[in-house]
C-alpha positions in Angstrom: 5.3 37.2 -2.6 7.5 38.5 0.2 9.0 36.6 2.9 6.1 38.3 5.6 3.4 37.2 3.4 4.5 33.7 3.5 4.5 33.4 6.8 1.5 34.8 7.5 -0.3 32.4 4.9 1.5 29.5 6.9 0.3 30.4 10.2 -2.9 30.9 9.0 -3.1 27.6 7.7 -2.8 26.3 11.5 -5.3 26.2 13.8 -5.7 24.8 17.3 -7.4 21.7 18.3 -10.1 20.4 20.2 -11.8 17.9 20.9 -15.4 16.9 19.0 -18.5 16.9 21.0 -18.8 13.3 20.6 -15.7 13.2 22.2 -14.6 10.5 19.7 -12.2 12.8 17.4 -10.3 15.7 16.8 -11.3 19.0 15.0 -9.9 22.7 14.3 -11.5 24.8 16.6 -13.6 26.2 14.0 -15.0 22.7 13.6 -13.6 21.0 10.4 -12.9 17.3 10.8 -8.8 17.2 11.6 -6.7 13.4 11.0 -4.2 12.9 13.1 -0.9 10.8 10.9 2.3 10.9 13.2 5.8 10.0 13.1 7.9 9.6 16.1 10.6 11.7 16.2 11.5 11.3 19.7 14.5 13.0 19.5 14.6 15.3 17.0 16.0 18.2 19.4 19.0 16.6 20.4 20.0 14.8 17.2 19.0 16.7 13.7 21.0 19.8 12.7 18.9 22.3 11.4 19.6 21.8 7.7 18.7 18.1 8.3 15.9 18.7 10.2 14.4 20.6 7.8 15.0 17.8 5.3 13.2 15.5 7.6 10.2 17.7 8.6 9.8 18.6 4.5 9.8 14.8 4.0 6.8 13.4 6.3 5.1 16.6 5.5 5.0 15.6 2.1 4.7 12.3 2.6 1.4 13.6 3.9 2.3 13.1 7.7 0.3 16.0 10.0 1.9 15.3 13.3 5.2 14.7 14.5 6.0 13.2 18.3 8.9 14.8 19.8 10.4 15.2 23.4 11.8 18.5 24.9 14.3 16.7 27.4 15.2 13.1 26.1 17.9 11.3 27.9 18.1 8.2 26.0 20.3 8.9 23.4 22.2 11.9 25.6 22.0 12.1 29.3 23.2 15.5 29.2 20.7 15.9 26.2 22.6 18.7 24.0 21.5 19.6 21.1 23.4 19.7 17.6 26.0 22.5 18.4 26.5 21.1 22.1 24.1 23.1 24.1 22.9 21.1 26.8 19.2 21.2 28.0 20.0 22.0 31.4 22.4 23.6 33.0 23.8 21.9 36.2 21.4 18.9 35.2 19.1 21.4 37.0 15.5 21.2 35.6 14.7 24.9 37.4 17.8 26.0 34.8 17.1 25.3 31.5 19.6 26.4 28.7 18.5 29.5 26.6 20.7 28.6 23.5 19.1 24.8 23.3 15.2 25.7 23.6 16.0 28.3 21.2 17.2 25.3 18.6 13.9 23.4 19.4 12.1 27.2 19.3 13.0 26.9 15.8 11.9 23.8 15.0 8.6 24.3 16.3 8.1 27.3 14.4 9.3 24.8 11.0 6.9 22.1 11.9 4.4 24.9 11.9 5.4 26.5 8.7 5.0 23.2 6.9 1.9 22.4 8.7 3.0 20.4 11.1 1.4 19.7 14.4 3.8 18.7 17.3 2.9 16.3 20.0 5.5 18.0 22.8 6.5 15.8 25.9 8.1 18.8 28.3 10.0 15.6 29.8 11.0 11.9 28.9 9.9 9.3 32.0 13.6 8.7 32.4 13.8 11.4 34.3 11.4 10.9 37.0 12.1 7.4 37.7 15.7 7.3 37.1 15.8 4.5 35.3 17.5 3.7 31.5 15.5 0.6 29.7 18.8 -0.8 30.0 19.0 -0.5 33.7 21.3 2.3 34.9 20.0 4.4 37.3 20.5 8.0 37.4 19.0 11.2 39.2 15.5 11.6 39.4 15.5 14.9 37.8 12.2 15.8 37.8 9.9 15.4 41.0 7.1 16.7 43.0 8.7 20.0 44.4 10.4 21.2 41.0 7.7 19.6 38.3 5.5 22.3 38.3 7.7 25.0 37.6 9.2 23.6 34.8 5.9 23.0 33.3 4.8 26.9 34.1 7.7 27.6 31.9 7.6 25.6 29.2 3.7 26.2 28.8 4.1 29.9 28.8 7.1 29.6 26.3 4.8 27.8 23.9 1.5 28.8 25.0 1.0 30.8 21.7 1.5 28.3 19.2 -1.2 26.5 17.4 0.6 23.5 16.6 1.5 21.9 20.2 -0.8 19.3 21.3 0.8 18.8 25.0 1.8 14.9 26.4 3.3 13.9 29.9 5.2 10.0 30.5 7.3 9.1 28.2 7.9 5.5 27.8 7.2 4.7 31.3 3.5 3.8 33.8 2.8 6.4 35.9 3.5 3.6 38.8 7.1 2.2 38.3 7.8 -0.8 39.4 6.1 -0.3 42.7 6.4 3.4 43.1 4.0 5.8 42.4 4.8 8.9 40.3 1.2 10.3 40.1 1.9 13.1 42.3 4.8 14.1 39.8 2.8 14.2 36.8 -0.1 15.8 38.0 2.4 18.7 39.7 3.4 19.3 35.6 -0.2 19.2 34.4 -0.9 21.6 37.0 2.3 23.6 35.6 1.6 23.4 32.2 -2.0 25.2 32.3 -1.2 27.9 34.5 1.9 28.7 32.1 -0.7 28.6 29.0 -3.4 29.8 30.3 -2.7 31.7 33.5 -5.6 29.5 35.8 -4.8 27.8 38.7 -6.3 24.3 38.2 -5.7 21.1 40.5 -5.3 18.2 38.4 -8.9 16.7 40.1 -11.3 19.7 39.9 -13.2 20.2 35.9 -12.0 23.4 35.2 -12.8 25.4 31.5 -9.1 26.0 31.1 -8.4 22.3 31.0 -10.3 22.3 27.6 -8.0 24.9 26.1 -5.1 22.7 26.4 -5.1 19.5 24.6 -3.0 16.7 27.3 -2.5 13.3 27.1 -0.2 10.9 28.9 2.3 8.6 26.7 2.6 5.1 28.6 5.0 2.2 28.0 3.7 -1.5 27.4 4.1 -3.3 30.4 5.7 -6.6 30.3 4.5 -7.9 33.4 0.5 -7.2 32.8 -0.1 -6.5 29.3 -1.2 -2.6 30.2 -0.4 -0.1 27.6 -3.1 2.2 27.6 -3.1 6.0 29.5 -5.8 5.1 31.5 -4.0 1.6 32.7 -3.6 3.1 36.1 -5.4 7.0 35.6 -9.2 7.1 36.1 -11.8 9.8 35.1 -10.5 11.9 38.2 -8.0 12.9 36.3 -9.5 16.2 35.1 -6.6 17.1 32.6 -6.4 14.1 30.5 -8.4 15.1 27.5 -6.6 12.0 24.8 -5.8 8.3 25.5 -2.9 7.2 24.4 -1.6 3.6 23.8 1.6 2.5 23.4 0.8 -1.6 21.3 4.5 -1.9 21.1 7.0 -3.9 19.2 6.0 -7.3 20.5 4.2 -9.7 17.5 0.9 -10.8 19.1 -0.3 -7.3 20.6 -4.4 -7.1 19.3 -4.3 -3.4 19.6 -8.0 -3.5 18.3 -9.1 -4.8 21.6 -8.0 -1.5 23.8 -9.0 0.4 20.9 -12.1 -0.4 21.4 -12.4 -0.7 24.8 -11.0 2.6 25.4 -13.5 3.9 23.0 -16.3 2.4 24.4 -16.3 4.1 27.9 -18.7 5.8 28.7 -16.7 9.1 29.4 -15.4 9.2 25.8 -12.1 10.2 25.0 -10.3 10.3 21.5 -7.9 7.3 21.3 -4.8 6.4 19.6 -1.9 4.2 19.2 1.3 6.1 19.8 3.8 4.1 19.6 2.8 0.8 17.7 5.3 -1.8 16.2 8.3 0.5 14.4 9.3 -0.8 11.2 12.6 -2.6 11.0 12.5 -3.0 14.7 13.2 -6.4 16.9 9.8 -8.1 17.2 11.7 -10.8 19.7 13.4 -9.9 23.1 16.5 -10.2 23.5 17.0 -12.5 20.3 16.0 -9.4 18.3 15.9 -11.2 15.1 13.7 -11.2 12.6 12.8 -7.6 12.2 9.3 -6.2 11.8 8.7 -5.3 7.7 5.4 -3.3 6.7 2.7 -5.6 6.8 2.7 -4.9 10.7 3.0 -1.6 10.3 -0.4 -1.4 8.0 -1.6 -3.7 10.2 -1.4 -1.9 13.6 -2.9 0.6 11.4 -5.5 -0.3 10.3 -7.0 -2.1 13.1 -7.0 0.7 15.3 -8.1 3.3 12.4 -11.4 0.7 11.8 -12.4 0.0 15.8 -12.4 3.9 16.8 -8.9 5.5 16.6 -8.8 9.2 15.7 -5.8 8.9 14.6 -2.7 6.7 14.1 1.2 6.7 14.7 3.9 5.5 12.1 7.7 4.7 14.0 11.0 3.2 12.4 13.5 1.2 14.3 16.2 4.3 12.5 13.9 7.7 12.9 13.1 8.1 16.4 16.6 8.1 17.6 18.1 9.5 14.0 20.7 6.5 13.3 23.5 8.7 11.4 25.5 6.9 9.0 28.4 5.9 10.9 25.9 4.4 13.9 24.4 1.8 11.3 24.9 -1.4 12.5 23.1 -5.2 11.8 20.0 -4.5 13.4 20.2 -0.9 12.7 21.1 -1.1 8.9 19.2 1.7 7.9 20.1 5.8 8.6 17.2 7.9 9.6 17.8 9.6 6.2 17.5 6.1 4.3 14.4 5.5 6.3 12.3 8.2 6.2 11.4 6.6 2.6 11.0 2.8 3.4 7.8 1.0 2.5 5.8 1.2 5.7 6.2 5.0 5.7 5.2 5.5 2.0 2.4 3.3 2.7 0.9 5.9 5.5 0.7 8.5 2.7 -1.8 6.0 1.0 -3.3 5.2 4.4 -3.9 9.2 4.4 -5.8 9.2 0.7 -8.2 6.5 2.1 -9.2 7.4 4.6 -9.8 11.3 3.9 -11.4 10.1 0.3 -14.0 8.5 2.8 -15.0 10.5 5.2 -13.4 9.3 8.3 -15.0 11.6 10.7 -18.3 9.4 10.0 -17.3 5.8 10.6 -18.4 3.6 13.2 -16.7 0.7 14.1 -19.1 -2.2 13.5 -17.7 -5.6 14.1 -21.4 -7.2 14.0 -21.1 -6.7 10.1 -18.4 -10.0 10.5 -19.5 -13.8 10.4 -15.8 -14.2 11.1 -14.9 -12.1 14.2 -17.6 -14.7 16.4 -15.9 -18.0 15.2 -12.5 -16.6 14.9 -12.5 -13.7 17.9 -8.7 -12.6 18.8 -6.8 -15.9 18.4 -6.2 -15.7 15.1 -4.6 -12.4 14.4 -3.1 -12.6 10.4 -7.1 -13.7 9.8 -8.8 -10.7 11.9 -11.0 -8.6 9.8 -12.1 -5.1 11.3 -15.1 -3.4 10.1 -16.6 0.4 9.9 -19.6 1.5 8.6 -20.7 5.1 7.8 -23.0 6.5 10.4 -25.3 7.1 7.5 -25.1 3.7 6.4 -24.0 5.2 3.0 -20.7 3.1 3.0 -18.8 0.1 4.9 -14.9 -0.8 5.1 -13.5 -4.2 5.9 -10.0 -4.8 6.3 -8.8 -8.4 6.0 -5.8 -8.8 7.1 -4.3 -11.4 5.2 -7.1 -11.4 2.3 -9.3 -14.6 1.5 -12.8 -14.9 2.0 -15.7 -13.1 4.2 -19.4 -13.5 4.7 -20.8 -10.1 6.0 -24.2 -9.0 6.9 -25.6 -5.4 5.1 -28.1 -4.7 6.5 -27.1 -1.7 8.2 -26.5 0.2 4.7 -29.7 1.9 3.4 -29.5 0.7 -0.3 -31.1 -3.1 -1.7 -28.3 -2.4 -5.2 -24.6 -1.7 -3.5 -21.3 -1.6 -5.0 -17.9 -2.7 -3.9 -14.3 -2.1 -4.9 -11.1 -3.6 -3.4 -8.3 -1.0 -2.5 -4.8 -2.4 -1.8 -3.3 -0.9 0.8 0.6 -1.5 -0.2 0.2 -0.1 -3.7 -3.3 1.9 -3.6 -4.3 0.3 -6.8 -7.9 -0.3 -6.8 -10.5 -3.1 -8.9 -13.1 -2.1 -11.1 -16.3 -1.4 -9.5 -18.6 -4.5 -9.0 -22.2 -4.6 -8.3 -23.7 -6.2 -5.1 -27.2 -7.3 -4.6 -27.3 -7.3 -1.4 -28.8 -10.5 0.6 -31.0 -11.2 3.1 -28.9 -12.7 5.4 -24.9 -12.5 4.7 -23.1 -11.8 1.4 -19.8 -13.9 0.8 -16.4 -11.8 -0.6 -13.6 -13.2 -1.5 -10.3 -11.1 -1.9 -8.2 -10.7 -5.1 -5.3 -12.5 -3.3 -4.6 -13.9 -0.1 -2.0 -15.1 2.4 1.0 -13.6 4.3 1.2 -9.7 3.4 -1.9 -9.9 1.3 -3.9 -7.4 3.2 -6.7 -5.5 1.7 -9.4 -3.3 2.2 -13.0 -3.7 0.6 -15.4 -0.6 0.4 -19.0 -1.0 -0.2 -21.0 1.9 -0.8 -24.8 2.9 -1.5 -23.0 4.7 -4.7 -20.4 4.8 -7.5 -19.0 8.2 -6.7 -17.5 7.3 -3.1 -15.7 4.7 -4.8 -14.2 6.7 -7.8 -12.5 8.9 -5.1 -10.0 6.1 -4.2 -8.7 5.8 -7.5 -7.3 9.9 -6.8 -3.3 10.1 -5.4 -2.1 13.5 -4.4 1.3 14.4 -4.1 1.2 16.5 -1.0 3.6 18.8 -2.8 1.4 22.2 -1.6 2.2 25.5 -2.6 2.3 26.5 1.5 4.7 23.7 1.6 7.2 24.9 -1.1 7.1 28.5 -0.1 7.8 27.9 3.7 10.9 25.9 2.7 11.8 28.6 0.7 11.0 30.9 3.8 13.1 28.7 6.2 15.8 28.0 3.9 16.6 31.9 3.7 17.1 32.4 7.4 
């Protein structure tokens, strides 16, 4: 097969998204059901030489990962934000200059995530550089503003305007309002940018205009101390014609319930897919600023999990190491790990699994359905390591409950469409799976109780109207595709 071929097959294998007509998911445009399974690789651009970008992008790809989350201009780890061979982004710090040589690095890049079927969630610029503000508290420049926002985003839309793969996100770790100052007028100025540069319209970022829908926009927010907001829409409303996704951002802290914005957000009555972007990050600081102990996985398939089972299209994996790429010499004691080391710890292995459940059970068809739960009335969102969260098909051909700490659950059936059911238990950490059991189901509530329970004893029981649903969970795939192996072989060869 020659080197043309491969690419074309690649490219082929990518299509744009939109948004379903239920406004609850995403699909290809030519309709087939599309799971979103991110990592946040924030700054990817700046930090990863090609040869270990490669390595990284090959690895979540594989891992079964569709999505990765990356910024064009990240100043966190640079604030002249060069990339690998000392390009910076800019030149001048001037955002109406940007440097040929360094969007040709993250050209290529692109095109890689692409090649290994890889979508890219692209934030044109990082929130530092409109409010001038580090997390740690130096100030700097404000960059980006009202009178020069909209050019850059007219020409960093029309640079990428042709790729499949680039689903487009404004913020950046930061609320639209910043500690009393309202940025609005800055970020609507981009959005306004960014669709005239990909699809040639004039818009204003308040009128419904068809060429909003050809872009896919979001906003990425930061969870706000002060009032508990971590959603998009925490301070946009439905006038905001270009937001098509909600974003949250659950963060690192313990006791976040992302469930309950989950579902709120996807409740509205102007739906909009929603997702949590940036939920706890494995090995991170779950205290401030005593930063010890460090979040393991069982937050990670937590944060998960809830979202996936009240109304998430999609979720986001994060490690404390990968989203700045930690080299070896920057490990440290909180930082033990390097990005390479990390890319393989237990959380991230685990969203492969996450992957084979929930595509063996038709995820475009659930429902969240928290009435199924005795529990959620008596225990509600106090409790957290005892929540349970609960789908049903839309069919009523199946049901999942997750208990989050295993034990014991009464749940009411009546919404599946079979008197005989059976059940299996899937463990999420291991994807091992029980026999099959039967379930007669009862009038009022059937009782379950878990194979184990306790502190990292999570586990997800399927009940389904037949045995063949269930047999599915019991198949792994390797995610080792022949359009996989022969891109790498196409990229290596450059």
């Amino acid at each position: 097969m020659s080197a043309e071929t491969m690419e074309s097959d690649a490219r082929r294998a990518m299509s744009p998204l939109t948004v379903s007509a239920d406004g609850r998911r995403l699909m290809t445009i030519e309709g087939e059901p599309f799971f979103y399974l991110a990592d946040t690789a924030w700054t990817l651009p700046q930090r990863l030489k090609w040869d270990d970008a490669l390595y990284y992008l090959n690895t979540r790809s594989r891992q079964g990962f569709t999505a990765i989350q990356v910024v064009a201009l990240d100043p966190e780890r640079d604030v002249d934000m060069r990339d690998p061979s000392g390009n910076s982004a800019l030149i001048e710090g001037d955002v109406t200059k940007p440097n040929e040589a360094y969007f040709q690095y993250l050209d290529r890049l692109l095109q890689a995530a692409e090649d290994m079927g890889l979508y890219v969630l692209l934030l044109p610029v990082w929130g530092q550089l409109v409010v001038g503000e580090s997390w740690g508290g130096s100030t700097f420049p404000k960059t980006v503003n009202e009178l020069n926002a909209y050019g850059f985003g007219q020409w960093i839309g029309k640079r990428y305007r042709d790729r499949p793969n680039i689903i487009w996100c404004l913020g950046g770790d930061r609320q639209p309002i910043h500690k009393g100052i309202d940025y609005r007028p800055v970020w609507r100025r981009l959005a306004e940018g960014l669709v005239k540069g990909v699809t040639d319209e004039n818009c204003r970022w308040n009128e419904p205009h068809p060429a909003w829908r050809n872009l896919l926009i979001t906003y990425h927010t930061c969870f706000e101390m002060e009032t508990n907001e971590f959603s998009t829409m925490s301070y946009w409303s439905d006038d905001e014609a270009w937001i098509s996704l909600i974003l949250l951002q659950s963060g690192h802290g313990l006791l976040t319930a992302n469930y309950r914005q989950v579902r709120a957000e996807y409740e509205r009555s102007n739906s909009k897919p929603v997702l949590d972007a940036e939920p706890a990050y494995e090995r991170m600081p779950m205290n401030w600023p005593q930063l010890f102990p460090l979040h393991g996985d069982w937050i990670v398939r937590k944060r998960a999990y809830w979202s996936l089972l009240a109304g998430a299209f999609g979720h986001t994996y994060g490690h404390a190491s990968v989203w700045c790429m930690v080299s070896e010499k920057e490990r440290n004691d909180i930082l033990s790990s390097s990005w390479f080391e990390a890319l393989t710890h237990p959380g991230a292995e685990q969203m492969k699994i996450l992957r084979d459940f929930v595509e063996s059970l038709s995820f475009d068809r659930w429902v969240p359905a928290q009435s199924i739960l005795a529990h959620d009335a008596a225990c509600g969102d106090v409790c957290l390591d005892q929540h349970r969260q609960a789908v049903v098909d839309r069919d009523g051909e199946f049901a999942v409950v997750y208990f989050t700490d295993g034990g014991s659950e009464r749940l009411n059936l009546a919404d599946l469409n079979a008197a005989d059911l059976f059940g299996i238990w899937f463990n999420p950490r291991t994807a091992d799976v029980t026999e099959v059991f039967n379930i007669h189901r009862h009038p009022q509530e059937n009782a379950f109780e878990a194979p184990t329970r306790g502190d990292e004893q999570d586990w997800l029981l399927v009940i389904a109207t037949g045995k063949d649903r269930l047999r599915r969970l019991s198949m792994r795939r390797t995610w080792a595709t022949p359009l996989q192996s022969d891109a790498m072989t196409m990229i290596w060869a450059e």
